[in-house]
C-alpha positions as CSV (number, residue, x, y, z in Angstrom):
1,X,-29.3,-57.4,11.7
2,X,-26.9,-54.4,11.6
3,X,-24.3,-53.3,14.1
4,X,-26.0,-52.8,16.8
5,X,-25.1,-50.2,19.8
6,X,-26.2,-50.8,23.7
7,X,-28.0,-47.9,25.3
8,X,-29.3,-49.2,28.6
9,X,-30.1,-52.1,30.4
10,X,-33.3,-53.8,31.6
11,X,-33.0,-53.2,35.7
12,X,-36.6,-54.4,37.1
13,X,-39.9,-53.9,36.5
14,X,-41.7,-51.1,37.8
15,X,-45.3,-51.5,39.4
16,X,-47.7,-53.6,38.0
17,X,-48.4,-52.2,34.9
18,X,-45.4,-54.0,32.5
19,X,-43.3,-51.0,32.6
20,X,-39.3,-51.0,33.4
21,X,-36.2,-49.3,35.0
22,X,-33.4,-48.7,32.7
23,X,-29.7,-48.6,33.1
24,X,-28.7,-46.2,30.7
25,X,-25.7,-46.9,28.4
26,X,-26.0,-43.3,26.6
27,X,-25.2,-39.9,27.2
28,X,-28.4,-39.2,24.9
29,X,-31.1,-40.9,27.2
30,X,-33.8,-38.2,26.0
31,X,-32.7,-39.4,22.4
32,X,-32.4,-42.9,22.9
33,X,-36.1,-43.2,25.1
34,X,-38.7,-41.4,23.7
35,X,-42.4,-42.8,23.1
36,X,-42.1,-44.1,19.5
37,X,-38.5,-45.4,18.9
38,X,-37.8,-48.7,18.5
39,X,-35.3,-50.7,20.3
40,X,-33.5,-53.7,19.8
41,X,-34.1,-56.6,23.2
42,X,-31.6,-58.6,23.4
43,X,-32.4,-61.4,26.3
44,X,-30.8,-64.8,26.9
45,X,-29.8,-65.0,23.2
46,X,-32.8,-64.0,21.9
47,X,-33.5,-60.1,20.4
48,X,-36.9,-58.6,19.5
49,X,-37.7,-55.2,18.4
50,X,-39.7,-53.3,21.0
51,X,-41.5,-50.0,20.3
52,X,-41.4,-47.9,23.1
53,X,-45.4,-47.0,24.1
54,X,-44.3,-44.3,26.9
55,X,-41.3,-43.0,29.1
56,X,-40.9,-41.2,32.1
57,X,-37.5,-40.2,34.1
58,X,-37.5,-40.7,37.8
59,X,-33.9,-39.9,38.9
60,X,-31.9,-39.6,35.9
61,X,-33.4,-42.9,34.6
62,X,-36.2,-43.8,32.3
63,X,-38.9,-45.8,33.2
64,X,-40.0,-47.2,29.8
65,X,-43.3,-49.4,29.0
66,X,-42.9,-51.0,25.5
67,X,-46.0,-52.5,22.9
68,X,-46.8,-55.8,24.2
69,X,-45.5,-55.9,27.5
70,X,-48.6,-55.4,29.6
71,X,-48.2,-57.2,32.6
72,X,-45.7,-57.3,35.8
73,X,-44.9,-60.5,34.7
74,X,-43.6,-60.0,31.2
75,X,-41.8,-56.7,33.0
76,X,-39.6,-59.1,35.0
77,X,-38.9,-60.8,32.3
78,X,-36.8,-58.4,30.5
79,X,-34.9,-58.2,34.2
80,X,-31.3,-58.0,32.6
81,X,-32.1,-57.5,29.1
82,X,-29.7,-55.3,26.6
83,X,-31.3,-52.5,24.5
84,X,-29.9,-52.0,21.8
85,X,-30.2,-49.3,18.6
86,X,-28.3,-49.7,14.9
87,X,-25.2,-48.2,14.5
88,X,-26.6,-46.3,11.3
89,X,-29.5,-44.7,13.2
90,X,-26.9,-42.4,15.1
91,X,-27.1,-38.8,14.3
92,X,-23.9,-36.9,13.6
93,X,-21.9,-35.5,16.8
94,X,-20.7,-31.7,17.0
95,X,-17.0,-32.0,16.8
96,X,-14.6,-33.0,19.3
97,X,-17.3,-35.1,20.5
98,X,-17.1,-39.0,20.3
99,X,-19.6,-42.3,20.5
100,X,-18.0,-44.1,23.5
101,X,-17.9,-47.0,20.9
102,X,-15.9,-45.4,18.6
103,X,-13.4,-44.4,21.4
104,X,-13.1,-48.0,22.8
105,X,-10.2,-50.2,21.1
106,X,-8.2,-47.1,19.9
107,X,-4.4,-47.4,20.7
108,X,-3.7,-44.1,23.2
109,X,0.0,-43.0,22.4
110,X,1.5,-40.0,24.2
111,X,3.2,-37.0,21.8
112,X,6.4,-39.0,21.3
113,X,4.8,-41.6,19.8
114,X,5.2,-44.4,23.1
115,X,2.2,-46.7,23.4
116,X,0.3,-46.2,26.6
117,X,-2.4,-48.8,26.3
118,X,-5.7,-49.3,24.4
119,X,-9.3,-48.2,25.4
120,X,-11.5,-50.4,27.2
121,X,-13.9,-48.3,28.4
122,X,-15.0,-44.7,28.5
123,X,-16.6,-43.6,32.1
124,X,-18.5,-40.5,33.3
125,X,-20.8,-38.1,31.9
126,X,-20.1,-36.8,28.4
127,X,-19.2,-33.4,30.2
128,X,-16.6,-35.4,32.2
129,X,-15.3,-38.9,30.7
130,X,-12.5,-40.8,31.3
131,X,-10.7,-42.9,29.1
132,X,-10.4,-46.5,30.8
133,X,-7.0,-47.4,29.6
134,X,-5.8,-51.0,29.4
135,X,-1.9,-50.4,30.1
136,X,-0.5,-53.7,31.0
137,X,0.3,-53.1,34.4
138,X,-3.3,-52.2,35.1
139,X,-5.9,-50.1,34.2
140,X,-5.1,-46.0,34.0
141,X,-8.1,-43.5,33.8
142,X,-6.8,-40.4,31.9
143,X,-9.2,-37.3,31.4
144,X,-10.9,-36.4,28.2
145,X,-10.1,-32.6,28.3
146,X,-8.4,-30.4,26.3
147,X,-5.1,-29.9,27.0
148,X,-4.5,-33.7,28.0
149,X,-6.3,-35.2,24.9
150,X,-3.9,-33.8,21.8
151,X,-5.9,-35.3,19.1
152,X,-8.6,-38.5,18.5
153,X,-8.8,-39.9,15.6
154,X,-11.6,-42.8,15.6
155,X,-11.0,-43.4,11.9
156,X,-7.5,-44.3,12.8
157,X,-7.8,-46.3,16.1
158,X,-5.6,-43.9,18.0
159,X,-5.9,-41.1,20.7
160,X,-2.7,-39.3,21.2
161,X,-2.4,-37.6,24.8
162,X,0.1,-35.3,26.6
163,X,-0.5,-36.4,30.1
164,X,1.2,-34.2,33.1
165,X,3.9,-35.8,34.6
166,X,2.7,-38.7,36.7
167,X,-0.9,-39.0,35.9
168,X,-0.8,-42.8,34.4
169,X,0.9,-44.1,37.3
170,X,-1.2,-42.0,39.8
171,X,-4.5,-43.1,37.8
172,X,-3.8,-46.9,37.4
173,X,-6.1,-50.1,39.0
174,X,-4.2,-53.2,39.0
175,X,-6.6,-55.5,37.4
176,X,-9.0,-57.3,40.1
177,X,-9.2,-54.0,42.5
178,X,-11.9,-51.6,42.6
């Protein structure tokens, strides 16, 4: 199978009819769940392509029913599973906007060149992300807004960012704290 990209995770099932609540993964839920696409299930090493029959948002998450999964039973089932989408079937973003998985691993420099730390993660809303940064001493979350973020370069692996004095150190989680 082909690269594949999570979007959501299987919650719990949702009445008795085989449907379930999704964790979403994606800043495109309306993309990503709509009646007709298929996803890729990935459950306790197993994955199965699921067509999506129907989907519904109840507070900012989809409640999905897939072909084949009729029952409450076979809805609880899926409690925990992945769902996933190939790499290739992403559409192109406007620019200056990034996949989350094409931010994560890149190197974050500042303008002189310095190494900061490397992505782990990206959090928020698309209109409000933060890079996650692994800096050795901890975790630092440094905005993704102009004026911090100089450039991003995915291709490359590497983010270079002009942050004001004292953000990293004011941002960072030791590792283990919350």
């Amino acid at each position: 199978m082909s690269e594949l990209l999570l979007v959501g995770r299987v919650a719990r099932a949702h009445g008795n009819k085989g449907q379930v609540i999704v964790n979403l993964e994606t800043d495109f839920p309306e993309d990503r769940f709509a009646a007709g696409n298929v996803l890729v299930v990935e459950l306790a090493g197993t994955a199965a392509e699921k067509t999506i029959r129907s989907v519904r948002f109840q507070q900012g998450r989809p409640i999905v029913a897939f072909d084949g999964i009729e029952t409450m039973d076979e809805a609880e089932a899926l409690a925990g599973a992945e769902l996933k989408v190939p790499v290739a079937s992403l559409a192109p973003l406007p620019a200056n906007t990034f996949y989350r998985h094409d931010l994560v691993g890149c190197d974050v420099k500042d303008t002189s060149g310095r190494l900061i730390g490397r992505v782990a993660d990206v959090e928020g809303s698309l209109e409000q992300s933060r890079l996650v940064v692994e800096t050795g001493r901890g975790e630092a979350l440094i905005p993704m807004v102009e004026g911090i973020c100089v450039s991003v370069d995915p291709a490359a692996k590497v983010i270079v960012v002009d942050p004001p004095a004292g953000l990293i150190e004011a941002n960072e989680r030791t590792s283990g704290s919350e």
